[in-house]
C-alpha positions as CSV (number, residue, x, y, z in Angstrom):
1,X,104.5,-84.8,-52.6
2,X,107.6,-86.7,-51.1
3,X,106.7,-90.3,-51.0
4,X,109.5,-91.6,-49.6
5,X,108.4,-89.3,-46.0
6,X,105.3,-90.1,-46.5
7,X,105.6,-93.6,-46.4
8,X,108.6,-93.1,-43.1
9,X,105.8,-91.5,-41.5
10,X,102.8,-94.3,-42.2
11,X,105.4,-96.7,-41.1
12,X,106.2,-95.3,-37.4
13,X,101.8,-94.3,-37.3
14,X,101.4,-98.5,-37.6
15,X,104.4,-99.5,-35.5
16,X,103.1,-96.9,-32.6
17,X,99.4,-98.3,-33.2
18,X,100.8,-102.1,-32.8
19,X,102.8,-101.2,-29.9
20,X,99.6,-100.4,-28.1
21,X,97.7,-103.4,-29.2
22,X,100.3,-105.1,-27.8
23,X,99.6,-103.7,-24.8
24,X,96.3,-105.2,-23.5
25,X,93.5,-103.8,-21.1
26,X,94.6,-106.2,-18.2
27,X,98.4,-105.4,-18.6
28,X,97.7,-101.2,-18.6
29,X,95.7,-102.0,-15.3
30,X,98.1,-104.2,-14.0
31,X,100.9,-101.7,-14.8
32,X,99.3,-98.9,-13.1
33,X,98.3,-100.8,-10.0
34,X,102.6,-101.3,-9.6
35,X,103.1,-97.7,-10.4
36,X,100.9,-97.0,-8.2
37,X,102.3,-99.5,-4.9
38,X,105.7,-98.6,-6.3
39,X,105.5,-94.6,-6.7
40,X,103.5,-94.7,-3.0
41,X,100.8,-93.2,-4.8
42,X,97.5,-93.8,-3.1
43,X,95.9,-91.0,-5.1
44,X,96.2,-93.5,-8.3
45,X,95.7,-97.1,-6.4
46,X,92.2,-95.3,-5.2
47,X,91.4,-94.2,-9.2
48,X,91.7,-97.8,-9.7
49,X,89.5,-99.8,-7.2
50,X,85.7,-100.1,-8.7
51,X,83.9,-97.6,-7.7
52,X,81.1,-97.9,-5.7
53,X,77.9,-97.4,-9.1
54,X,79.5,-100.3,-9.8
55,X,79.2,-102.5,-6.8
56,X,75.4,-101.5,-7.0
57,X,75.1,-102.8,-10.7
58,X,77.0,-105.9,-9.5
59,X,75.3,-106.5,-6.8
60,X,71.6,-106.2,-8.2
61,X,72.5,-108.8,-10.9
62,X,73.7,-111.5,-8.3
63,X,71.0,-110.6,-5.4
64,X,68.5,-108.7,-7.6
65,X,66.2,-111.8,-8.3
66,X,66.0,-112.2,-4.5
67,X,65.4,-109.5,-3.1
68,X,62.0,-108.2,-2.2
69,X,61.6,-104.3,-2.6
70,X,62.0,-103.3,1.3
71,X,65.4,-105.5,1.1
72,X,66.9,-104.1,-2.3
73,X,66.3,-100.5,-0.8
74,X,67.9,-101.0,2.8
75,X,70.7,-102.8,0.9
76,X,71.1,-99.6,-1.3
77,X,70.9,-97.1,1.8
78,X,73.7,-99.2,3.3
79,X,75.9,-99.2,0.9
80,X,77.8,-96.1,1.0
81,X,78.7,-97.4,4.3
82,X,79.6,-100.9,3.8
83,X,81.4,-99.9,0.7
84,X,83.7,-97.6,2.6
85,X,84.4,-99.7,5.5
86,X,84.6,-103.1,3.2
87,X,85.7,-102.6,-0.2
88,X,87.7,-99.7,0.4
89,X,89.6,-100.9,3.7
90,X,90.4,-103.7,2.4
91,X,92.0,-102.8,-0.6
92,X,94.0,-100.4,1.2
93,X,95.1,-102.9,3.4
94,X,96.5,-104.7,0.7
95,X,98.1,-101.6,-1.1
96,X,100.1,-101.3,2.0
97,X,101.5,-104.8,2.0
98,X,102.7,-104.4,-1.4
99,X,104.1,-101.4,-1.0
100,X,105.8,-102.5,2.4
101,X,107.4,-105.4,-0.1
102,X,108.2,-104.0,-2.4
103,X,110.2,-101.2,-0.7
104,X,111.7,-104.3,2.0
105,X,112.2,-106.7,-0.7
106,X,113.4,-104.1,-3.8
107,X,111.3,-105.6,-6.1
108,X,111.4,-104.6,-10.0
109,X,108.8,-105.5,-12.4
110,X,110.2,-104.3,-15.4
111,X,110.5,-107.3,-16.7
112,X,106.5,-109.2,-16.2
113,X,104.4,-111.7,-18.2
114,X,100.8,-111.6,-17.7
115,X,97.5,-114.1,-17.9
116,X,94.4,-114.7,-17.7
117,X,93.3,-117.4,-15.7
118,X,90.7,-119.6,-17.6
119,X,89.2,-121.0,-15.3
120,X,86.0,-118.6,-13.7
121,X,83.5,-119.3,-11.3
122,X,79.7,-118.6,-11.4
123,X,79.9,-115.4,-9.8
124,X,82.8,-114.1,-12.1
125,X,80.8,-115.0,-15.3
126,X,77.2,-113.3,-14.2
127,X,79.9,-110.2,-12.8
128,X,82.0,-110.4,-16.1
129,X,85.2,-110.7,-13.6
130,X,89.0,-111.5,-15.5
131,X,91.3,-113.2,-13.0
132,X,94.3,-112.3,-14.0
133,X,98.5,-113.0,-12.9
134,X,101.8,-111.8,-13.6
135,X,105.7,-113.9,-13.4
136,X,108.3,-111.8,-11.1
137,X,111.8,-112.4,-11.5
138,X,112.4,-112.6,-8.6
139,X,113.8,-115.3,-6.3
140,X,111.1,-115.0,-3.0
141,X,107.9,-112.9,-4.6
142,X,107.4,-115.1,-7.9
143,X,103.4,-114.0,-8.3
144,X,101.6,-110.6,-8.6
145,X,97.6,-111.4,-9.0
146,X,94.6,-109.4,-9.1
147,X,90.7,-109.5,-10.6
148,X,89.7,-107.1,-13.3
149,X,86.1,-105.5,-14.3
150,X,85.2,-103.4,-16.7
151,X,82.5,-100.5,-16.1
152,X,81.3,-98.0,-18.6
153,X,84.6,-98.5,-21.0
154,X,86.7,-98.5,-18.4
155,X,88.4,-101.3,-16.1
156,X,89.0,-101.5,-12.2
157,X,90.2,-103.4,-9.8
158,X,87.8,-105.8,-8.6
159,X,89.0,-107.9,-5.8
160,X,90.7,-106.9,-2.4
161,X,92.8,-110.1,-2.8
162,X,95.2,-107.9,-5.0
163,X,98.8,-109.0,-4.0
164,X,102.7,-109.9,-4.6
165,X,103.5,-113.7,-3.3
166,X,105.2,-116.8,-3.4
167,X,102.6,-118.7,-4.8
168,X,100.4,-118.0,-7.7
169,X,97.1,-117.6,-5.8
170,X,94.7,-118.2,-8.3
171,X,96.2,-121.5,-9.8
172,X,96.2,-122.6,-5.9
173,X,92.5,-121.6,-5.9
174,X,91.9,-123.6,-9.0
175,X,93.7,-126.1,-7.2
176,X,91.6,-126.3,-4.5
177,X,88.5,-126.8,-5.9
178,X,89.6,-130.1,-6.6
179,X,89.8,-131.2,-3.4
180,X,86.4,-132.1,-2.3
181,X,84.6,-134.2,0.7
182,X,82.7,-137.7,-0.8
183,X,81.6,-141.3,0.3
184,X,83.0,-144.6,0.1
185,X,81.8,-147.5,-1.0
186,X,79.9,-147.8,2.7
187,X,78.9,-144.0,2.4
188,X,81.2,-142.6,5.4
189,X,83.2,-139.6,4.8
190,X,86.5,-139.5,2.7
191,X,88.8,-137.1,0.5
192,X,91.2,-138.8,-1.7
193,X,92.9,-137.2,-4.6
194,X,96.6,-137.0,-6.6
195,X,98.1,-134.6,-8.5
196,X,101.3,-135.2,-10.8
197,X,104.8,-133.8,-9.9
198,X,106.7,-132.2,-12.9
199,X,110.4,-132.7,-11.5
200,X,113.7,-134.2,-12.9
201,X,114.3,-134.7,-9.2
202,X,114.0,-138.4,-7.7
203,X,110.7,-139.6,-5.9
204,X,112.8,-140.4,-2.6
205,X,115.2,-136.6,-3.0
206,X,111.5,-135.0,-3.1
207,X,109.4,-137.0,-0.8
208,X,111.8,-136.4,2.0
209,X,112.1,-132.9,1.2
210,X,108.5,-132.6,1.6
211,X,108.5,-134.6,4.8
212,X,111.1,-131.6,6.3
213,X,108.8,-129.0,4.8
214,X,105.6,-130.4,6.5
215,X,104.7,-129.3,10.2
216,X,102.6,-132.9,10.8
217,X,101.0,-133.9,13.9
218,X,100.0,-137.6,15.0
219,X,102.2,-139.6,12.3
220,X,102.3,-143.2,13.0
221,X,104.0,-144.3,9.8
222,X,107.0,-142.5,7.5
223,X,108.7,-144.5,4.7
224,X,111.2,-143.1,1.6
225,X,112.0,-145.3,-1.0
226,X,115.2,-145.2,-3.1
227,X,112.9,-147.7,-5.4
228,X,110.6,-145.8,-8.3
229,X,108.7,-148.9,-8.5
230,X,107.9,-148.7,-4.6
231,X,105.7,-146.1,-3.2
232,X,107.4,-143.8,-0.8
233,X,104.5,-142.6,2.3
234,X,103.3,-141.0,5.2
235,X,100.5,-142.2,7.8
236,X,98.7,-141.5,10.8
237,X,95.9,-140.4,12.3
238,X,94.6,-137.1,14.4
239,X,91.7,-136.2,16.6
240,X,90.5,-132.5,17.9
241,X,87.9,-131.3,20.5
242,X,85.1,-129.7,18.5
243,X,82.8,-127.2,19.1
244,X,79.9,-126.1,17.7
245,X,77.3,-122.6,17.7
246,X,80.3,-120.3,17.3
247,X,82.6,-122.4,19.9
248,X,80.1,-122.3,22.5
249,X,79.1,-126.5,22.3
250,X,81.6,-128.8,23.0
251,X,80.2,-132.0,21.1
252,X,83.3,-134.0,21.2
253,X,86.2,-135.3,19.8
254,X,86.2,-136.0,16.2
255,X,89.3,-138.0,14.8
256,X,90.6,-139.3,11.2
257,X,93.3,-141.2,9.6
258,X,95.0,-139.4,7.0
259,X,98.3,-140.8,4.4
260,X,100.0,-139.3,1.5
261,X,101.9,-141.3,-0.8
262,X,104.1,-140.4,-4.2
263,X,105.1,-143.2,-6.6
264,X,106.7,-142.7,-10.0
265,X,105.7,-138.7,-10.1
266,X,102.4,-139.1,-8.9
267,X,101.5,-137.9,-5.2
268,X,97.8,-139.2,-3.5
269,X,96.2,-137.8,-0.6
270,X,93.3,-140.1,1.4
271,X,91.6,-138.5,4.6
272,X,89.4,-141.4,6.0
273,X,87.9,-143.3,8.9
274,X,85.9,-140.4,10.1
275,X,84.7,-140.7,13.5
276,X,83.3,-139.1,16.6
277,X,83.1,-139.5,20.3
278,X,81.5,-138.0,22.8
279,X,84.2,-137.4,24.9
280,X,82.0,-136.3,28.1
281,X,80.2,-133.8,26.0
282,X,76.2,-133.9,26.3
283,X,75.9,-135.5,22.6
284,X,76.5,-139.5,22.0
285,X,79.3,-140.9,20.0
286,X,78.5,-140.9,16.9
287,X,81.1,-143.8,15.3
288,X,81.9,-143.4,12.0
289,X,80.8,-140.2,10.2
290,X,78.5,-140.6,6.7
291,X,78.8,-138.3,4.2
292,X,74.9,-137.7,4.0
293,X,72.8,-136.6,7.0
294,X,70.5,-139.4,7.7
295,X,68.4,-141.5,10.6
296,X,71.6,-142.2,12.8
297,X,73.4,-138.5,12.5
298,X,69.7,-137.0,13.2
299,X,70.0,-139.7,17.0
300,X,73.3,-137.1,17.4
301,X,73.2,-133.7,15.5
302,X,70.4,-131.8,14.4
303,X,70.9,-131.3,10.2
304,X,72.4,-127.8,10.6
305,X,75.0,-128.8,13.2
306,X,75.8,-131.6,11.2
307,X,76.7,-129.4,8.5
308,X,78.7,-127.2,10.0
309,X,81.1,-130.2,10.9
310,X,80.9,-131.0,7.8
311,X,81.8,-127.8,6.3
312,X,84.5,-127.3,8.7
313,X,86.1,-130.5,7.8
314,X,86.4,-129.3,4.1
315,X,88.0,-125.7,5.0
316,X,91.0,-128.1,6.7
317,X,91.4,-130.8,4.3
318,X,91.4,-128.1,1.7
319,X,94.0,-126.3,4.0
320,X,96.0,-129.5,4.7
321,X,96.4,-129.7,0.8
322,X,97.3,-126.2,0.2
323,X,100.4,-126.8,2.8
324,X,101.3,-130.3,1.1
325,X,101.0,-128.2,-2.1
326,X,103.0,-125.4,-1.3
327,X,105.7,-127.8,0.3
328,X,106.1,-129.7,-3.0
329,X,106.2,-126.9,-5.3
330,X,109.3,-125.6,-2.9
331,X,111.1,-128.8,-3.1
332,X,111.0,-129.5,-7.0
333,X,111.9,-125.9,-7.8
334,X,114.8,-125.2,-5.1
């Protein structure tokens, strides 16, 4: 026996074994999903999306507990249907985006670093969902996201928000999710929060970049200041016609103060003083808005109504933060 061939051969068997451990389940997927967007081939992307068995398993463990027989067997004759109008348009929707970038924009992803997001919601536990992102090199399209679930020993593509962007669209989810609606200390509506600013960059050089980032209505108040110890900031205030019952009940105007402010590397949001008029609607003013329904709202809104403005208050603060969010991370990376 020649040993010394024996042992050549043992060593390229372990180095081609530790090649594909290195090579994990989410990065094979990942890969294939670009080979797919790059290489046009749609035959492939489709191989990849979950396939409809599994939707059906998913979907009896979230609504399963719910659902009454008559409901759980309508919602299985329907799904053939709704999957192929649903899951499947909208994932080709989204292969064609990438592909239309990455053919405009010449984009190479030979060079990537993948993963996983840590943070999961309640629905991607129970679901056994990865969230999972890639780095681009790649001056414009920095991000390339998608969700991962594995079915039978093998793993899909879970979520039509597949994509190639600026921003990394699950860290700006996690984001998000911090910025929630609460009470002050009189129980009327607020959102206040900060986030720190990783930047070698001066307050005032970043604070005004922001500013000329920011498409802001109603300011009443803009300030930069050259010193750290001295809070640079933005004020003023904005009111909106709302509507109610899919647009179709004008209740009035509903207004709110809103300032953000960055001192030594830290930037605060407040959203505050609340209020609503009536405005000639058919509803009374309701002043200052609580954070809880309660006796006065229930003079104005019935609780459902009420709700809904609440709920549609959220969706823009949360948006007015993702904007503020994105213009930031532009100004301390350019």
């Amino acid at each position: 026996m020649n040993y010394r061939n024996l042992a050549v051969a043992l060593l390229i068997f372990i180095s081609f074994q530790v090649t594909l451990a290195q090579q994990r389940n989410y990065e094979v997927l990942g890969n294939l999903i670009l080979k797919s967007v790059v290489e046009k081939d749609v035959k492939l992307f489709k191989s990849l999306i979950i396939p409809e068995e599994a939707v059906w398993e998913n979907f009896k463990k979230i609504y399963g507990a719910e659902w009454s027989k008559a409901e759980e067997q309508q919602a299985y004759l329907s799904l053939p249907e709704n999957y192929r109008t649903t899951v499947e348009k909208d994932f080709m929707l989204k292969y064609n985006i990438m592909a239309s970038k990455v053919e405009l924009f010449d984009l190479d992803f030979d060079s990537m670093t993948y993963e996983v997001l840590n943070e999961q919601d309640r629905y991607d536990r129970e679901m056994g969902v990865k969230r999972i992102f890639a780095t681009i090199d790649h001056p414009k399209f920095k991000y390339f996201s998608f969700g991962m679930i594995s079915y039978k020993d093998k793993d899909y593509l879970v979520d039509s928000r597949v994509d190639i962007t600026e921003v990394n669209k699950y860290s700006e989810r996690n984001f998000l999710n911090n910025v929630v609606m609460m009470a002050n200390s009189n129980g009327e509506l607020q959102s206040v929060g900060k986030f720190k600013i990783a930047s070698n960059k001066a307050d005032a050089e970043v604070f005004q970049c922001i500013i000329d980032n920011l498409i802001l209505f109603g300011v009443d108040d803009t300030y930069v200041s050259k010193d750290q110890s001295k809070p640079s900031f933005i004020k003023g205030s904005w009111q909106f016609p709302y509507r109610i019952n899919d647009v179709e009940t004008y209740v009035g105007m509903v207004s709110f103060d809103f300032e953000y402010t960055l001192q030594q590397g830290e930037l605060a949001y407040k959203f505050d003083n609340y209020q609503h008029t009536r405005d000639g609607s058919g509803f009374r003013s309701l002043g200052l808005i609580p954070y809880k329904y309660n006796d006065r709202v229930a003079k104005v809104f019935e609780q459902n109504d009420f709700y809904e403005i609440l709920y549609d208050t959220r969706v823009n603060v949360k948006t007015a933060i993702k904007y503020l969010k994105q213009a930031t991370d532009r100004c301390i990376n350019n």
